[in-house]
Structures are given as structure tokens and as C-alpha cells.
N, C-alpha and C positions, 0 to 999 in steps of 0.2 A: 504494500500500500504506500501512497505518495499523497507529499500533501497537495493539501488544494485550497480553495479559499478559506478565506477566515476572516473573523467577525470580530471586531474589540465588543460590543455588546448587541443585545438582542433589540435592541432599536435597528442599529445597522440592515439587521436580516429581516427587521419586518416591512421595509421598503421595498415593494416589489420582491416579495420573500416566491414565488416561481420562479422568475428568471434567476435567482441568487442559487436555490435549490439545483438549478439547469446546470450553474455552474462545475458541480461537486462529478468530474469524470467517471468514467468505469474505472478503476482501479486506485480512487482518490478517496479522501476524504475532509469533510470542508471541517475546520475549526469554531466555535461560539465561548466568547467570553462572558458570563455570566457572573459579576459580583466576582468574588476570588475563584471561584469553579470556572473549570472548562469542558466543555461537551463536544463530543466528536459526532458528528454527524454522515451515517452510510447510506450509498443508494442498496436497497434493497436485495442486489444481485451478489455486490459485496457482503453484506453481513450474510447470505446464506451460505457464499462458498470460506466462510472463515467458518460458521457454522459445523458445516462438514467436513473440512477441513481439523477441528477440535474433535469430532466422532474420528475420525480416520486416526488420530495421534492415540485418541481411547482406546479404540479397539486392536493399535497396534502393542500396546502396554498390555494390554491384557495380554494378546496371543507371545508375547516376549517371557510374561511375569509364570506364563504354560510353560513354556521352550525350559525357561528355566528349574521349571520345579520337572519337568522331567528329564532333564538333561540328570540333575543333582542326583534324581531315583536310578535313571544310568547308571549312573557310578556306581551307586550299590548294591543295587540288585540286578544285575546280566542276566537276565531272562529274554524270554521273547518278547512276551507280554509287554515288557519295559521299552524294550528296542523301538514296538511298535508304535506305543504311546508319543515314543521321542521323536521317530519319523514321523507321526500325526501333525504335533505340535509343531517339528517345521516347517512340514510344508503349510498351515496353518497362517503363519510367520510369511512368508514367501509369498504366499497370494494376497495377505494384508498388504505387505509393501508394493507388490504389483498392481492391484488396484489403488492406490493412494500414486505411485509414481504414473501413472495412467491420467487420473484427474490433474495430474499439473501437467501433463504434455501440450493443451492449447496455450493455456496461461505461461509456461516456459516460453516455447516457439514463436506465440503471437508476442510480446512484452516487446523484445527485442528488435521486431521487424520493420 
């Protein structure tokens, strides 16, 4: 994210507060000074894919916080049972990151271009 406009106080923004809004790009965020607070303000597309982006970091901690505890059980119990558990958990691991490096392949490629 990158900044974008910004507002010493919320008088500023409520002048023609549409076209001000207008201003706030895909991948920006406009600023609002409020009294000693400041408020960050997102177009809607932005705050879902940060959204998603925070599920995708979740559910890659989960499948790591797996990998782990049976990695740990590998070690001590060499069973099959175990083995299989371990190769579960990473491919697990493996498709989280695959799917997550998948959704930033537009946002990589396009940012730059």
C-alpha cells in the first residue's frame, strides 16, 4: 500500500468529500487528521484483499504450527502412521503457500508494469 491523499482535518474532506474519496487509488490509501487521531481510509477492494491476505498468513501458521508438531512426533516415534501424518502436514504446508503465492501473482506483475 502507498500513500495517497491526506487531510489535516475532516472539514478539508467534507468539501466535495466524492471527488476527494475519487482520489484515494487502487492500491493507496488517503490519510484524515482528526483532533490528535489519524484515520486511514481504504477503497473497499483494498481492505478485502488485506483481509484475505491476514486469512492466508492464519491459515499458513496453522498448517506450519501441524508440520511442526509432527515433524517433533517424527522424531520419536518412526512409524508409518507418523511418516504419514508428517507427509500430510506438508504437503498441507505446500498448497497453503501455493495458493497464497498464486493471489499475489496479478498484484506482483501488475504493480510494476
Amino acid at each position: 500500500m502507498k500513500a495517497g491523499p491526506s487531510w489535516p482535518s475532516f472539514e478539508h474532506l467534507r468539501v466535495r468529500h466524492a471527488e476527494q474519496f475519487a482520489g484515494i487509488a487502487p492500491g493507496h490509501y488517503g490519510a484524515l487528521k482528526v483532533k490528535a487521531r489519524r484515520y486511514v481510509i481504504l477503497r473497499r477492494e483494498d481492505w478485502e484483499r488485506m483481509r484475505a491476505d491476514a486469512q492466508a498468513v492464519q491459515d499458513l501458521a496453522a498448517a506450519l504450527d501441524l508440520l511442526t508438531l509432527a515433524a517433533n512426533a517424527a522424531a520419536t516415534h518412526q512409524d508409518e502412521v507418523t511418516f504419514r501424518m508428517l507427509n500430510g502436514a506438508s504437503g498441507m504446508c505446500m498448497k497453503t503457500v501455493g495458493a497464497f503465492l498464486e493471489r499475489q501473482r496479478p498484484a506482483l506483475g501488475g504493480e510494476g508494469s
